[in-house]
Each structure stands twice: as structure tokens, then as C-alpha cells.
TORDOLUM-654581 format. One record per residue (C-alpha): residue in one letter; y, x, z. Coordinates in steps of 0.05 Angstrom, whole numbers, plus 5000, padded with zeros to 4 digits. Layout:
BEGIN
AYXZ...
//
This chain:
BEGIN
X190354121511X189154651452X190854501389X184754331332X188354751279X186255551280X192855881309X194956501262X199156991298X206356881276X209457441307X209057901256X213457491217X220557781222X225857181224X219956661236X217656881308X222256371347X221355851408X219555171372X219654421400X216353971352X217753221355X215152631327X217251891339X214751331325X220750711326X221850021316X225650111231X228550631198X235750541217X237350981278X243750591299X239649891310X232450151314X229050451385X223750931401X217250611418X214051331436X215552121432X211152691433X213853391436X209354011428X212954711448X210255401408X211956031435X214056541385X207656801366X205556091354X200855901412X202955241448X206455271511X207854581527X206253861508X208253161531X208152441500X209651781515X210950981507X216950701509X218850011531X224849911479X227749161501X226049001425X222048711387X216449271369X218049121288X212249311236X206649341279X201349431228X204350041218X204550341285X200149961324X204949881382X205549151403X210748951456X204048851507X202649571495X209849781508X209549291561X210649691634X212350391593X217750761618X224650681576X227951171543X233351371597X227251511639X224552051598X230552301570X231652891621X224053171608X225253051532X231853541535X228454001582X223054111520X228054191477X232754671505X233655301475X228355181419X229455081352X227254351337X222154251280X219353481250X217253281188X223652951150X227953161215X233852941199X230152161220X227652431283X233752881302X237952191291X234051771325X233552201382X241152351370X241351551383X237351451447X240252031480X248151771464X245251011491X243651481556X249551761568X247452421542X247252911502X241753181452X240454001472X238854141408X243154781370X238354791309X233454441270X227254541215X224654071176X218054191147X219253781088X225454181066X221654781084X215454571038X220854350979X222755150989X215655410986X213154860935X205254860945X200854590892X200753870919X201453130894X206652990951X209153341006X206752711061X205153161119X197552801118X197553101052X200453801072X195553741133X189153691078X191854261040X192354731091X186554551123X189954141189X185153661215X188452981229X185352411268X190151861273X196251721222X202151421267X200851701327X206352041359X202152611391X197052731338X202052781295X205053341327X198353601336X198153681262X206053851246X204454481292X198954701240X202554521181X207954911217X204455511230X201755461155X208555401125X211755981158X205556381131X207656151062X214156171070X213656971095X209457071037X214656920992X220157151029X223756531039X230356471090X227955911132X232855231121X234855131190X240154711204X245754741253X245654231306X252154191356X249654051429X253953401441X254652711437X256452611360X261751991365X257051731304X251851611336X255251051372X252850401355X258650031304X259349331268X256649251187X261349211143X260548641085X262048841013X266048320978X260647920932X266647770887X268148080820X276048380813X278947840760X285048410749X291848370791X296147820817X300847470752X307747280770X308046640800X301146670801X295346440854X289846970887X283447000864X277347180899X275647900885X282148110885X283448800916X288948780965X292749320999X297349371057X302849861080X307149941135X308349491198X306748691189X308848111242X301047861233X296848301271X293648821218X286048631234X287547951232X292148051168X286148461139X280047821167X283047331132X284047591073X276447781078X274847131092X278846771032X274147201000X278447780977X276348490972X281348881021X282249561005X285450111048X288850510984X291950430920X289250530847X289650270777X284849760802X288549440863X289748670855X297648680904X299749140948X303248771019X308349061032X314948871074X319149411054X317949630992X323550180997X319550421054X316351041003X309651081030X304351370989X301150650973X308150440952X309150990909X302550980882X303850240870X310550320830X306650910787X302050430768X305049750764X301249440825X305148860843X308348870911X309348210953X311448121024X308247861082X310547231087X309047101003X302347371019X301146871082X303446291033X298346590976X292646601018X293545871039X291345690968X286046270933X282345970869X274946130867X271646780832X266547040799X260847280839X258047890827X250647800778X245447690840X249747440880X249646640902X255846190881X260946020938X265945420934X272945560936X275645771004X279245181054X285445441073X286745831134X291545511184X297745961192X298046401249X303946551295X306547171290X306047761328X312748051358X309448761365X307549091295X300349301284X298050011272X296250171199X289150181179X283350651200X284751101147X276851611144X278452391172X279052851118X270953111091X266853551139X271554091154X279854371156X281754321093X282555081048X290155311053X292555150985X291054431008X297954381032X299954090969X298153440950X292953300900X293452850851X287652310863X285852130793X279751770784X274652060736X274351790669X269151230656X262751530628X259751210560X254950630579X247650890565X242750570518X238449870530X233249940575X225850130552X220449450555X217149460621X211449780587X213950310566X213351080606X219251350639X222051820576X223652550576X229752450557X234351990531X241452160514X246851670529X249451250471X257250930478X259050210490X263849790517X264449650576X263948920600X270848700627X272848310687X276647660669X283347860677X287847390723X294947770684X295847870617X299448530633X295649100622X293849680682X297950260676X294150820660X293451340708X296752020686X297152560747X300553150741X296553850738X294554130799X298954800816X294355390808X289055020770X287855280706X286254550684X288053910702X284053650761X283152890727X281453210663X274053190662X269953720625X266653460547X262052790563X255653130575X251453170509X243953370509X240954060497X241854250423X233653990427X230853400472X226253670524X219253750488X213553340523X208353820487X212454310487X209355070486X211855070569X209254470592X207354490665X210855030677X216555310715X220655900695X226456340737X231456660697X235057240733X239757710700X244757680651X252257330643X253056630658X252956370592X246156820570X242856490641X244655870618X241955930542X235956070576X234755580618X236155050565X231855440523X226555330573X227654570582X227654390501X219654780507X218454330558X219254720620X222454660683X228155210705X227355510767X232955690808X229455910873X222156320871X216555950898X210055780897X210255300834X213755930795X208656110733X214156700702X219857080696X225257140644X228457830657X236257900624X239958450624X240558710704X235658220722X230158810744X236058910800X235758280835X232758230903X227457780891X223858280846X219658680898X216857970919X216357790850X211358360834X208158350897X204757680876X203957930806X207957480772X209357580697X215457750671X218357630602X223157940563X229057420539X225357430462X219557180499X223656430498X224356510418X216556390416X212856390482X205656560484X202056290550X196156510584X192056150640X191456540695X184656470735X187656490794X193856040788X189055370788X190154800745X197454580710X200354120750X203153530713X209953640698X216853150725X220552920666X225453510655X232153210631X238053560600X245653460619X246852830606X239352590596X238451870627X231851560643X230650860671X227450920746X220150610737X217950040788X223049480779X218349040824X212249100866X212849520930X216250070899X221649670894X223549750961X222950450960X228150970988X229051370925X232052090934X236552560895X235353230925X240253760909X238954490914X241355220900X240155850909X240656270974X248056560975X253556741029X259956650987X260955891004X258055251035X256054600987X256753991014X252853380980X256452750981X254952020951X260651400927X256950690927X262350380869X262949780843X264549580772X271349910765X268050620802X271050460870X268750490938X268549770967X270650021031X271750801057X265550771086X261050691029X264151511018X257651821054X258752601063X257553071125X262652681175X259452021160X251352111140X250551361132X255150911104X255550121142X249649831110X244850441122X243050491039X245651021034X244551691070X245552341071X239952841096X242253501101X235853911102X239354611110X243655101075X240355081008X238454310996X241353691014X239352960994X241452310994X237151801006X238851080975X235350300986X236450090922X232649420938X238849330986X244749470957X249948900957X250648630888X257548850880X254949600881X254249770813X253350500828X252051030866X255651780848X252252320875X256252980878X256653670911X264054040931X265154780959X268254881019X273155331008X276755640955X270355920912X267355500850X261255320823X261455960775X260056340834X254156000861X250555920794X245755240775X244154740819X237654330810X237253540823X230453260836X229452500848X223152020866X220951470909X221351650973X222652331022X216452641007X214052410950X213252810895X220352850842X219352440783X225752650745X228953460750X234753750714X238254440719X246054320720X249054970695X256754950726X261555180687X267255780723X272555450764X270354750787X270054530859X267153900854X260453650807X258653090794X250253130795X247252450782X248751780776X244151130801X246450490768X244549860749X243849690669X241548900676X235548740725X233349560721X236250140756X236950840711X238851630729X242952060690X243852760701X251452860701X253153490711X261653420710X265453840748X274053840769X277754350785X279753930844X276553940913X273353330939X278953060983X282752900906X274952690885X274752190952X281551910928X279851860856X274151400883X278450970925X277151250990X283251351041X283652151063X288052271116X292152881114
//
């Protein structure tokens, strides 16, 4: 069947003129390790975009069909339909040797990722395109980027929202339409890198349960447990380590598989032993018990304090003692080290300081009120747990990193506001400005320049681009030749001291501008309740094109002391999605990468989420210049908040944003703190366990 979109011929579009599969599913939820397919429609494109191939089809998932007035697909429909492992061979036939392309791909690619690793097999797919990503890059002159919405504004005809195969009718015009863009302004497509084979995380695994208890401090002499309490173990026990590890849970203690600051006791039955959670626990005055003591302990733990949301539990009945085991368990799960072999100066251990505690921001705004422009962090106290010892935690003091030319704990200043707030009014309002040229500090001056006249910094050209700020070499840069090609105007760097704007008659109305917020800025996220609320909101991070490195985004769900409940709440490259499935990471190629987060969801013990970027490798931020944060409601709708973070020279790791509750609201703030460190010392400074 031909396709209702005109078909443009795409092969005169070096780089672009590839095989393509296009995919679109339709499932049961939006969590690929417990949701199923309930159909599939792939569309092939030959290179110079005509279609060569099409198939669709119901599946019969052995579910129930979940939101049907979404999809229409009751279990009578699916009743008789073919199931997955069925199909699965003519799906990978489709896809093999073609780049894969779907609108938010990284949903389709995993739930495909899913059903083929419940079949025994393995996805054939080597890369990926998302259209999404791919629109973020070009940037059209839209409300959102919904691909109904992309489909009116390049003129796609759609008939039926929700249907797999007209769907994919449309995504292949939108498709076509993008590329067309996307040559235009000579963007490198963001395809991702897919390895053909059955991803071990894709296997179907158990939730994990946050502890709903707040940590009352660490364990007094002589003293009972508490419910909260973070508890560590090390080295072999008599009790079986899970079963050393579920009751604990169950008494309703928070076990932990490292040491910090923050850690209640540590087990241990040789506390001679030196292992790195016994060291870590002498450095900081953890106390240490035994087995046995611990055993007694847990036959009598005194009720906590939930965490604010969460419902009051009475005190736990003791646990009847358990005989014990004559072979010692293996130690704890401990999570691989992040994405890839760790850079060779790694060899030495990095101090795993946790970053110091941030300022608390200021109350929220009334319900009424619009989401600000800005609004710069103010200090106070943080609210303390009640303490169950009177002795103090040792502060944490690690030794400089050899090599670094700082200390990797130290953070940079507390991020302060531009030396103006953003301008609402301002005389660059609705508009977005690219600075090339000039040193690193003159490229930043500018783009804060830009942001107090109300203006959005560009680090990447597209489509939304209204000018050019040209410092000294910046007539050099490869983008130019594009740049004047589409007649773009470029200023000199006095232009900023006064700008004088024009409206061009063929750029098309303003559109109305995000709320542009400076390092440090914090705005609280509109739509506390309502359907909103339950929302997916997105921090999208992205940089410009460059070879010298790879960025990987990662997020920490903490709780009120800034550690991970658990190692997997640490969501990076490895592990996309931590246990709960609020948090994930979509990595939408080589240039952007969000995270994706159900606030509506989150246990109430999460008090935060950290989202952060880390080279791999032994470059720094310095070299690959700003990176831009974007967040909203949803994948594709359109960013309500943006900030430039300008690094500074030698930091591995920034931090970019921060999501976190200030009473019944959630707020942003634009962090923009970097270490010297890379993010294996980060992981540990949040309480994660990195092997090696």
C-alpha cells in the first residue's frame, strides 16, 4: 500500500540516504519489563525514501489489554491474534540491517528489546533514530513536538491516533520531512548505537521497596534499633546474607550495601578484617556490632518516623531466630562499575565524598501564582532527623585526589544568579541567540549577557536560532557557511551592550519564550494536581556536536540525607531504569540524553532526584563547552524551564538539575556544579556500591 504523504527524494542527502525500518507499538503500560505488545507495524524505506516493505499486526499478550480507551484494543480484539514469539522472526527479518527509526524510540526499541528477550531472541537492531531527538535538533516552530503535531506541520495526513500502522504511515512522512530539515541545516543525524544481543536487562527482575522510614541517626551504645536505620554488612555471616539482609528489611530498617556519614551500624564479625566498609566505618565513627549482637537487636526494633506521605506502621513483632548457616554467604550484589572500563588513572582509589548539602531554596509561590523566571535560592536549615545518639557524625574529610588540581569533594562556589535576573521583557525576549568565538570566559559573558535580556543561549544552530554573536575567531567556525546560507544575522559582541531587534518577514511570529533560568535559578514545577500531576516530566540534556569525548547523563533518586536508598535508584547507561521504573534514562543519541521521572510515583522517602552528566575518559567539561538542560511535562512536550550551564576547565562530573520536593510541591534548580572527580567517586559520594 503507498503511503498518503508526497515522498521527496532523499537520496541526494549525503549521510541521510540509508535503509530505514520504522516501528510503532502499541502495549499494554509504559513499563517495558511488565508491559506486552498488543500490536506492531513496521514500514521499511529504501534509501531514497520510497517504501519497500510493510507489515502489522495484533498480538494476543496473556494480559490484561490495560487502558483501553486509549488504544482501543480489548482482550476480544486480541482474542485469536498471534503472540509475540509468533511474529518475532518476520519482525527481525524487517529489521535487519536497517537503521531503526520511532517516535520516542528508546520506548519502542525497549519494548521490543523485551518481547524479543521473553522469545529467546535477540533484537537485530545495530542502530536507532528517534524522530523526537531528531526534531529537538532541528527545533521547528511548534507548540510540541507530539508526532500528530509534527504530522500537521509538515503537512502528514493522519487518520487514526493509536493505531500501530497509521502511525507508521505518518512517522515515515514526518521522517522524510525531518531529514529534509535536518539536511538543510546541516545537522549530524542522532543515531544511536544499538548492540545486536540479548541485553541481560531486559530480563524481567523483582521491585525493590524503598524503606518508608526516616534515618533517626546511628545506633547509641547500649542502645535499641530504630526503624529507618541504615545498616551495613561486611564480610562472611553464619545467617545466610539474603536472609540477614530480609529481615532487617522487614523490621523495617533501611539496608544499605555501603558506608557513609549517614549509615545507622555497620555488621560486622571481624572488625580487624580491613575491608573498605570497615575502614570507611572507623573514618567515620559508624558503630560496628557483630552478628550475633545484631540478631539480638533486631529481636526488639522501636518504631520510626515515617517518611511525610507515608502511612504510620506499628512497631515490628519480633522475628523468631533462625538457625545458622554452616556455609558463609557471598557478600552483596555490589552494581558494575558505570557504562564502560574505567580511564587508566582509575587505578587509584577515589575518595567517595559526598557533595556538600546545597542551601534549601525559598517558600514556594501560592498556587496562583506563574511559574517565575527566576528565583535564586535563599539559605536555611535544614530540617533534622531525630537523632537516636547524642554523638555527633564525623565529618567526612577525603584526601585530594593525585593529579587533581582540586579536591574532588570540594565543590565549586554555591551557584549564585547572573549578576541580573533573567528579564521577562527583556530587549531578547523570544529569542534564541548562538555565541561562537572567543575564550571560554568571553563565551560565557555572553551567554549570560543574553539570558539577563531575556533570551535563550543557543548552543547548537537550528531552526529556532533568530542570531548570531560573532567573538573573536568565531567567523572560523564550521557552522558559518550554513549560518549564511539561511541568512541569519550576525552581531558583533557590542551588539549584547544594547541590542536593537528587527522582525523579520519571513521568520513568522515570536514564539513564546521557556522561562530561561540562570545557574542556580529555581522555579517551582506548575501542576501540583490535576492530570499533570501524573505526568513524566523530563530534563533533557544536550551539547554540542564534538569528537573529543562521550557524556554520559546519569540520575540519583536520594533521600533526605542525599543517598541512594538502594544502588539501584543510581540510573546511568548500564541500568536505564531504576526498580520502580520512575526513573529513566533515554539516551536519544550522541548529543542529548534525558531522564525521564514519575514524580506522582516516587516513594515518599525520595526527597530528590540529582541529575548529572560525566565524561568518559580523561577530558573535562572545559573541552566540550555549555551544556543546555530543558525540562517539561512529558517526552514531547514542549520545555517549560532552559538554562545554559557554562562548565568551568577541569571537571569530570556536573551536576545539571535537581527535582525535589519543598512541602506538597515539587521545584527545579539549575545546578550547574562540577568535581574534578569522575562519576565512579560521584556514585560513591551518593551511596551507591561501585565495584572495582
Amino acid at each position: 500500500m503507498s503511503l498518503t504523504a508526497p515522498v521527496p527524494d532523499l537520496s541526494d542527502l549525503r549521510g541521510y540516504a540509508v535503509d530505514w525500518a520504522l516501528v510503532d507499538v502499541e502495549t499494554s503500560g509504559l513499563t517495558p519489563r511488565r508491559d506486552r505488545v498488543l500490536s506492531v507495524a513496521v514500514v521499511t524505506l529504501g534509501p531514497d525514501g520510497e517504501q519497500t516493505g510493510e507489515f502489522s499486526t495484533l498480538l494476543n499478550p496473556g494480559c490484561d489489554p490495560g487502558p483501553v480507551h486509549v488504544h482501543g484494543l480489548t482482550a476480544q480484539r486480541l482474542h485469536g491474534a498471534p503472540t509475540f514469539d509468533q511474529v518475532a522472526g518476520q519482525i527481525g527479518a524487517m529489521l535487519q540491517d536497517r537503521v531503526m527509526v520511532a517516535h520516542n524510540a528508546q520506548f519502542d526499541y525497549d519494548f521490543l528489546a523485551h518481547e524479543f528477550a521473553r522469545a529467546g531472541l535477540w533484537l537485530p537492531v545495530s542502530q536507532r533514530l528517534c524522530t523526537l531527538a531528531l526534531n529537538r535538533r532541528v527545533d521547528p516552530p511548534v507548540d510540541d513536538l507530539r508526532l500528530g503535531t509534527l504530522a500537521a506541520h509538515y503537512g502528514v495526513p493522519r487518520t487514526k491516533a493509536h493505531d500501530a500502522l497509521d502511525d507508521t504511515r505518518v512517522l515515515a512522512g514526518v521522517l522524510r520531512a525531518s531529514l529534509r530539515e535536518a539536511g538543510r541545516l546541516d545537522l549530524p543525524l542522532p543515531l544511536v548505537a544499538c548492540p545486536p544481543r540479548q541485553d541481560p536487562r531486559f530480563a524481567p527482575r523483582p521491585a525493590k521497596t524503598a524503606c518508608p522510614f526516616v534515618n533517626p541517626g546511628r545506633l547509641a551504645a547500649g542502645g535499641a534499633l530504630v526503624q529507618g536505620m541504615k545498616v551495613a554488612v561486611t564480610g562472611e555471616t553464619r545467617t545466610a546474607r539474603a536472609e540477614l539482609v530480609a529481615r532487617a528489611a522487614a523490621a523495617g530498617l533501611n539496608t544499605v550495601t555501603s558506608v557513609s556519614r549517614h549509615t545507622s551500624v555497620l555488621v560486622a564479625n571481624d572488625p580487624a578484617s580491613g575491608t573498605a566498609k570497615v575502614r570507611r566505618a572507623l573514618a567515620e565513627g559508624v558503630p560496628v556490632v557483630d552478628e550475633r549482637s545484631f540478631l539480638r537487636l533486631l529481636d526488639d526494633v522501636r518504631p520510626g518516623t515515617p517518611h511525610e506521605g507515608s502511612a504510620p506502621a506499628p512497631a515490628p513483632a519480633p522475628a523468631p531466630p533462625s538457625p545458622p548457616e554452616a556455609v558463609p554467604a557471598s557478600s552483596l550484589e555490589a552494581v558494575p562499575a558505570p557504562r564502560k572500563p574505567a580511564p587508566a588513572d582509575s587505578a587509584q582509589p577515589a575518595p567517595a565524598g559526598r557533595p556538600e548539602p546545597r542551601p534549601e531554596p525559598p517558600a514556594p509561590l501560592p498556587e496562583s501564582a506563574p511559574l517565575p523566571a527566576s528565583a535564586p535560592p535563599e539559605p536555611a536549615p535544614r530540617p533534622s532527623a531525630p537523632a537516636a545518639s547524642s554523638a555527633p557524625a564525623a565529618p567526612s574529610a577525603p584526601a585530594p585526589r593525585p593529579g587533581s588540581r582540586t579536591e574532588p569533594t570540594a565543590p565549586l562556589p554555591s551557584p549564585a544568579p547572573s549578576r541580573r535576573p533573567a528579564r521577562p521583557g527583556g530587549p531578547l525576549t523570544g529569542r534564541r541567540v548562538l555565541v561562537l568565538g572567543g575564550t571560554h570566559p568571553e563565551a560565557v559573558a555572553a551567554r549570560a549577557r543574553v539570558v539577563e535580556l531575556g533570551g535563550a543561549a543557543a548552543i547548537n544552530l537550528s531552526a529556532s536560532v533568530t542570531d548570531v554573536v560573532l567573538l573573536a575567531g568565531g567567523d572560523s567556525d564550521r557552522r558559518m557557511c550554513r549560518i549564511i546560507t539561511l541568512a541569519l544575522p550576525t552581531r558583533a559582541p557590542q551588539w549584547l551592550d544594547a541590542p536593537v531587534v528587527a522582525h523579520r518577514p519571513d521568520a513568522g511570529e515570536p514564539r513564546t519564550a521557556t522561562h530561561v533560568l540562570p545557574r542556580g535559578g529555581v522555579v517551582d514545577l506548575p501542576y501540583p494536581d490535576g492530570p499533570a500531576a501524573t505526568a513524566r516530566w523530563t530534563v533533557t540534556a544536550s551539547w554540542a556536536a564534538q569528537t573529543v569525548c562521550e557524556i554520559d547523563v546519569v540520575a540519583f533518586v536520594v533521600d533526605e540525607d542525599d543517598q541512594v536508598a538502594f544502588d539501584e535508584d543510581f540510573v546511568f547507561y548500564g541500568a536505564p531504569e531504576n526498580p520502580g521504573g520512575t526513573v529513566r534514562l533515554h539516551s536519544d543519541g550522541p548529543t542529548e540524553q534525558t531522564v525521564g521521572i514519575a514524580l506522582a510515583t516516587l516513594p515518599p522517602s525520595a526527597r530528590k532526584v540529582v541529575v548529572a552528566a560525566a565524561i568518559d575518559g580523561t577530558s573535562t567539561f572545559g573541552d566540550v563547552g555549555a551544556i543546555q538542560i530543558s525540562a517539561g511535562p512529558g517526552t514531547s512536550a514542549a520545555p517549560l524551564v532552559q538554562a545554559t550551564l557554562d562548565a568551568a576547565t577541569t571537571e569530570r562530573t556536573l551536576l545539571l538539575a535537581e527535582i525535589y520536593r519543598r512541602g506538597p510541591r515539587w521545584r527545579l534548580r539549575a545546578v550547574g556544579q562540577g568535581y574534578d572527580h569522575g562519576l565512579d567517586a560521584l556514585a560513591r559520594g551518593y551511596g551507591v556500591d561501585v565495584a572495582g
